[in-house]
SEDOMI-871976 format. One record per residue: x, y, z of N, C-alpha, C, O in turn; residue number from 1; residue in one letter. Coordinates in steps of 0.1 Angstrom, whole numbers. Example, Ala and Ser with C-alpha at 12.3 -4.5 7.8 and 13.67 -1.06 7.14 Angstrom:
! residues 2
ATOM     nu     nv     nw    cau    cav    caw     cu     cv     cw     ou     ov     ow  num  residuo
ATOM    132    -57     78    123    -45     78    132    -33     78    142    -33     85    1        a
ATOM    128    -22     71    137    -11     71    129      0     79    134     11     80    2        s
END
This chain:
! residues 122
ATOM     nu     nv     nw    cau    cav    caw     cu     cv     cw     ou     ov     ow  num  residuo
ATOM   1022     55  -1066   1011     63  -1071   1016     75  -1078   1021     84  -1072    1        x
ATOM   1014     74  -1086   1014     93  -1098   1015    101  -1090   1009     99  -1080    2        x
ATOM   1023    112  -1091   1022    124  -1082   1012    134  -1085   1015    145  -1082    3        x
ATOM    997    130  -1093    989    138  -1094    976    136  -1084    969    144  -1080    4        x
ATOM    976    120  -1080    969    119  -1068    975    123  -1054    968    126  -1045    5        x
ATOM    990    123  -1053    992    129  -1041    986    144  -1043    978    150  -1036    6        x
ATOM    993    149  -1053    988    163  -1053    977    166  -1050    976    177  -1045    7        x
ATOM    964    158  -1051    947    161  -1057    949    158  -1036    941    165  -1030    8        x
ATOM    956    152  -1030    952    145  -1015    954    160  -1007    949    166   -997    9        x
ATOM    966    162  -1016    973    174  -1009    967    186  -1009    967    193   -999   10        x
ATOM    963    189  -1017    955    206  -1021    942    203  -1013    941    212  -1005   11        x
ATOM    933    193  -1012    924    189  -1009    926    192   -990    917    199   -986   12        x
ATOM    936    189   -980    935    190   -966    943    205   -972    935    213   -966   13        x
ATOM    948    209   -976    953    224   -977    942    229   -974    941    234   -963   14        x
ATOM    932    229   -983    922    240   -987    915    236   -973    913    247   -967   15        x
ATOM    910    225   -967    905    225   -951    914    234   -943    911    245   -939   16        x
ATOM    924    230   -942    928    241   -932    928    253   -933    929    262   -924   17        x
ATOM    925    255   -950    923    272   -948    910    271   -943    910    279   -934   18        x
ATOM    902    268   -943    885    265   -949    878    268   -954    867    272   -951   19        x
ATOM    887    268   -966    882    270   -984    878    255   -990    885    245   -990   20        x
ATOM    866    258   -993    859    246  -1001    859    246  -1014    849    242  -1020   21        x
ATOM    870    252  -1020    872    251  -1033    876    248  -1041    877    251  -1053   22        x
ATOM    881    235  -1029    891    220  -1035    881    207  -1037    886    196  -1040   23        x
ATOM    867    209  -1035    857    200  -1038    860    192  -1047    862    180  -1045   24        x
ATOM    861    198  -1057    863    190  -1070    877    188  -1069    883    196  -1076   25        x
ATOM    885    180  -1062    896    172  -1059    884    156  -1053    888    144  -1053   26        x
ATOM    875    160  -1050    862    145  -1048    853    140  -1056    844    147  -1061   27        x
ATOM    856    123  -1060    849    122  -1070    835    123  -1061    833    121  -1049   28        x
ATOM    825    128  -1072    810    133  -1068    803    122  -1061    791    124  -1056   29        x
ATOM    811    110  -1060    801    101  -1049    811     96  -1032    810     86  -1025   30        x
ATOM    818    105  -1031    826    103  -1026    824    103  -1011    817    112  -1005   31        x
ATOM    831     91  -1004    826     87   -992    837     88   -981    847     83   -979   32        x
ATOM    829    100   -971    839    102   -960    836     99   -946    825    102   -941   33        x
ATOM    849     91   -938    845     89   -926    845     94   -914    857     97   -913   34        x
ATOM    839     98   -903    842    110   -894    852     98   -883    852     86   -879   35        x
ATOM    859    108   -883    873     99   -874    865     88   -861    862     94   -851   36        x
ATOM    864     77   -862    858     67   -854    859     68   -835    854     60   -827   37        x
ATOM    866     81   -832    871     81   -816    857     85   -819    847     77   -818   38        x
ATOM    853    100   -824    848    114   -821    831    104   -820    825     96   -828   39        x
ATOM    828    109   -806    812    104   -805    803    106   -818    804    117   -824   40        x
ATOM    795     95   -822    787    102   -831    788     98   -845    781    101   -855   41        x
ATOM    799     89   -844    811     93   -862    802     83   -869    797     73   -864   42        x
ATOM    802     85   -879    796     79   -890    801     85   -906    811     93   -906   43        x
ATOM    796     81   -916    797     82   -929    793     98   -936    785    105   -931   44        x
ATOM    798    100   -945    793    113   -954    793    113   -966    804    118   -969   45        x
ATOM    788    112   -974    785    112   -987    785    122  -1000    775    129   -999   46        x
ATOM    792    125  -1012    795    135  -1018    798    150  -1017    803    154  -1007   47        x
ATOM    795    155  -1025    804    171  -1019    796    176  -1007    801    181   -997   48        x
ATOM    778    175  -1010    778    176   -998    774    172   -985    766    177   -977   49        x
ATOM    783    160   -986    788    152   -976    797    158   -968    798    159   -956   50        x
ATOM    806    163   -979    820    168   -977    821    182   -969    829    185   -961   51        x
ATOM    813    187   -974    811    199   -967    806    198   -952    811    205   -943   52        x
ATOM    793    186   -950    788    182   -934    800    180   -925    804    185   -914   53        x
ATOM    806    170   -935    821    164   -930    826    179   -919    825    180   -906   54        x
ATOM    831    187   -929    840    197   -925    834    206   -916    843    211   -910   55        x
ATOM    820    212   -912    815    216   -904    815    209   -892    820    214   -881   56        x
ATOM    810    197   -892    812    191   -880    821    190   -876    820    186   -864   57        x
ATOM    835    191   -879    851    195   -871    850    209   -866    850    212   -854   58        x
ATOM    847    217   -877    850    230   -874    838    238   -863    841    248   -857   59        x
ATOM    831    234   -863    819    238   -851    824    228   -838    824    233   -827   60        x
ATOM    827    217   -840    834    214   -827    849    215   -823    856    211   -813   61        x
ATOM    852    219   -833    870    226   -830    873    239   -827    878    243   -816   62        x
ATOM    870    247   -840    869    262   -842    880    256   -857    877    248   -866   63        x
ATOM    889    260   -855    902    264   -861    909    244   -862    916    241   -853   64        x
ATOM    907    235   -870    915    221   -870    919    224   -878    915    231   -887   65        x
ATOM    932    216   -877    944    215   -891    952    199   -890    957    192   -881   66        x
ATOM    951    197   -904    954    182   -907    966    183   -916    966    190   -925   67        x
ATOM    978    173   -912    985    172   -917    990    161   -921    987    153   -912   68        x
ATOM    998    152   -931    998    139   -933   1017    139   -932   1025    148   -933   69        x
ATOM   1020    125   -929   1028    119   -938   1028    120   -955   1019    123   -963   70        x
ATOM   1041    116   -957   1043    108   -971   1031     96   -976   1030     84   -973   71        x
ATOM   1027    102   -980   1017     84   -980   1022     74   -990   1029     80   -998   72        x
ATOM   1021     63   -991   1026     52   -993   1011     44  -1004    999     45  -1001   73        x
ATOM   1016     38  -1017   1012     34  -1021   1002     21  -1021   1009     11  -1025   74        x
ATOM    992     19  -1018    986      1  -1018    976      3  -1024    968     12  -1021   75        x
ATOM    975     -7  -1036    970     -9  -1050    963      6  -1055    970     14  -1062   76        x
ATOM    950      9  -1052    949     27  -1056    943     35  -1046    935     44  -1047   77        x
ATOM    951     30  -1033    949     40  -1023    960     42  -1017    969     33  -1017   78        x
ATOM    961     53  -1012    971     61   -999    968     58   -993    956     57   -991   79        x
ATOM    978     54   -981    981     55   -969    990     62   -961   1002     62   -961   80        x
ATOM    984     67   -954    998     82   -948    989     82   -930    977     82   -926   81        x
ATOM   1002     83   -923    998     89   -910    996    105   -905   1005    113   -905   82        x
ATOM    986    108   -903    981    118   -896    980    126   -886    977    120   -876   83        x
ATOM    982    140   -885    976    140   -872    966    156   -875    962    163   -884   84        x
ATOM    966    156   -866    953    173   -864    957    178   -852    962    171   -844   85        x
ATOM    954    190   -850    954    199   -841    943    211   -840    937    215   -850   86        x
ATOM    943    214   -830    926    225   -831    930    228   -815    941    228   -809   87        x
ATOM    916    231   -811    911    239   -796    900    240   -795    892    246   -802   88        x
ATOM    897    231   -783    880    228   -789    872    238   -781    873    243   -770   89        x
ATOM    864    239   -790    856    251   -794    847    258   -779    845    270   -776   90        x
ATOM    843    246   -771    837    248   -759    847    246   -748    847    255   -739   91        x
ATOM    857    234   -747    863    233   -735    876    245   -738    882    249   -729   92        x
ATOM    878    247   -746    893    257   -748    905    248   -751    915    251   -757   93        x
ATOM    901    238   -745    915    227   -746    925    226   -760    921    231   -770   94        x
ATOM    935    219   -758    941    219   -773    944    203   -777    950    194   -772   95        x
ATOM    938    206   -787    935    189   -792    945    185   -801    947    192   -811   96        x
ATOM    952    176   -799    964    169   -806    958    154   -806    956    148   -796   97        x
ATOM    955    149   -820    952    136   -824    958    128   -835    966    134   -843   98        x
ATOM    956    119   -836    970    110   -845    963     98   -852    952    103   -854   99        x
ATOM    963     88   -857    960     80   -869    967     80   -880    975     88   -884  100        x
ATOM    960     66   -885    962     68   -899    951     65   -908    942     56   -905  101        x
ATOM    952     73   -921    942     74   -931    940     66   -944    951     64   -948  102        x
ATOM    931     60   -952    935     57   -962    926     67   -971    915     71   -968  103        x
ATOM    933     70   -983    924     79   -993    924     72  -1005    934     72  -1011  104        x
ATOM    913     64  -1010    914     57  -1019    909     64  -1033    899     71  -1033  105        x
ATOM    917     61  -1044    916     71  -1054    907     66  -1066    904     54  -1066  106        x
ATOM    903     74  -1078    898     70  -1084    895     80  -1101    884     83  -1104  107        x
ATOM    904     83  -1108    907     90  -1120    915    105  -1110    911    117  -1111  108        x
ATOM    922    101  -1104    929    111  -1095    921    120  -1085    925    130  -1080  109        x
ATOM    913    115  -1084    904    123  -1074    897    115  -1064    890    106  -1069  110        x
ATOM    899    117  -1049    894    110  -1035    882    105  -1041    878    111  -1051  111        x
ATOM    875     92  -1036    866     87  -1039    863     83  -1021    852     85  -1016  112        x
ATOM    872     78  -1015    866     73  -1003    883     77   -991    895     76   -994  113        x
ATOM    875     81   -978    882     87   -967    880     81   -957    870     84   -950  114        x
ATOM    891     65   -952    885     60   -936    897     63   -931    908     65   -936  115        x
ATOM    892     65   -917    901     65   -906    904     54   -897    895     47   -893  116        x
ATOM    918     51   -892    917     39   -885    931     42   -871    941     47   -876  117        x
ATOM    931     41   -862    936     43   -851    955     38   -855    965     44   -851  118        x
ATOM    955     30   -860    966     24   -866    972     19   -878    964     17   -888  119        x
ATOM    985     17   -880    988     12   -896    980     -2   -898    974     -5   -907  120        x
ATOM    983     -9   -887    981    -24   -889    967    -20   -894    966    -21   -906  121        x
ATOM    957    -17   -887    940    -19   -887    940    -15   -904    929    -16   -909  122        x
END
C-alpha cells in the first residue's frame, strides 16, 4: 500500500489521541465506522459525523483512550494492523488495556470503512 494511505491511517488515530478532530478529512465523507464489537452496545457510525459519535462514545466512557497500531500490512485496498488502546474508565477508575485487530479499508487515500475483529484470522 502507498505510504500515503498509511500516513492518512496514521495522522487520523494521532489526532484521536490528542482529541483533535481535525484529521476528519483523512475520512472519505461516507465513511463507515465500527464501535469495537466487545463494548456493549456496539454498532455502526456513519460519516464525519459518525465519526465524531464514534469518538465521544470512547471518550465519555474512557476519559483519556489512546490507540496505537502495528505496521499494517497490505490486502488488496485495505490495512490490516493489530491494535491496542489504553484509557481509565471514566466511572470505575480502572485501567483498560485492549487488543485486536483492525481493518481500515481505503479509498483515494482516505479511510472509507473501520471494523474491528478480536483476531487476525476473523
Amino acid at each position: 500500500m502507498p505510504t500515503d494511505e498509511v500516513a492518512a491511517v496514521r495522522r487520523l488515530l494521532d489526532a484521536f489521541n490528542r482529541g483533535d478532530f481535525s484529521a476528519l478529512d483523512e475520512l472519505d465523507p461516507r465513511a463507515e465506522l465500527q464501535d469495537e464489537p466487545r463494548i456493549p452496545g456496539a454498532g455502526w457510525n456513519y460519516g464525519a459525523d459518525g465519526a465524531v459519535r464514534w469518538a465521544v462514545k470512547l471518550w465519555q466512557s474512557f476519559g483519556r483512550l489512546a490507540f496505537d497500531i502495528d505496521e499494517p500490512t497490505e490486502i488488496a485496498d485495505c490495512l490490516v494492523t493489530r491494535w491496542q488502546a489504553t484509557g481509565v474508565g471514566k466511572r470505575s477508575g480502572i485501567r483498560v488495556d485492549m487488543e485486536g485487530h483492525c481493518v481500515f479499508c481505503m479509498r483515494d487515500a482516505k479511510v472509507w470503512r473501520v471494523e474491528f475483529f478480536e483476531s487476525r484470522e476473523a
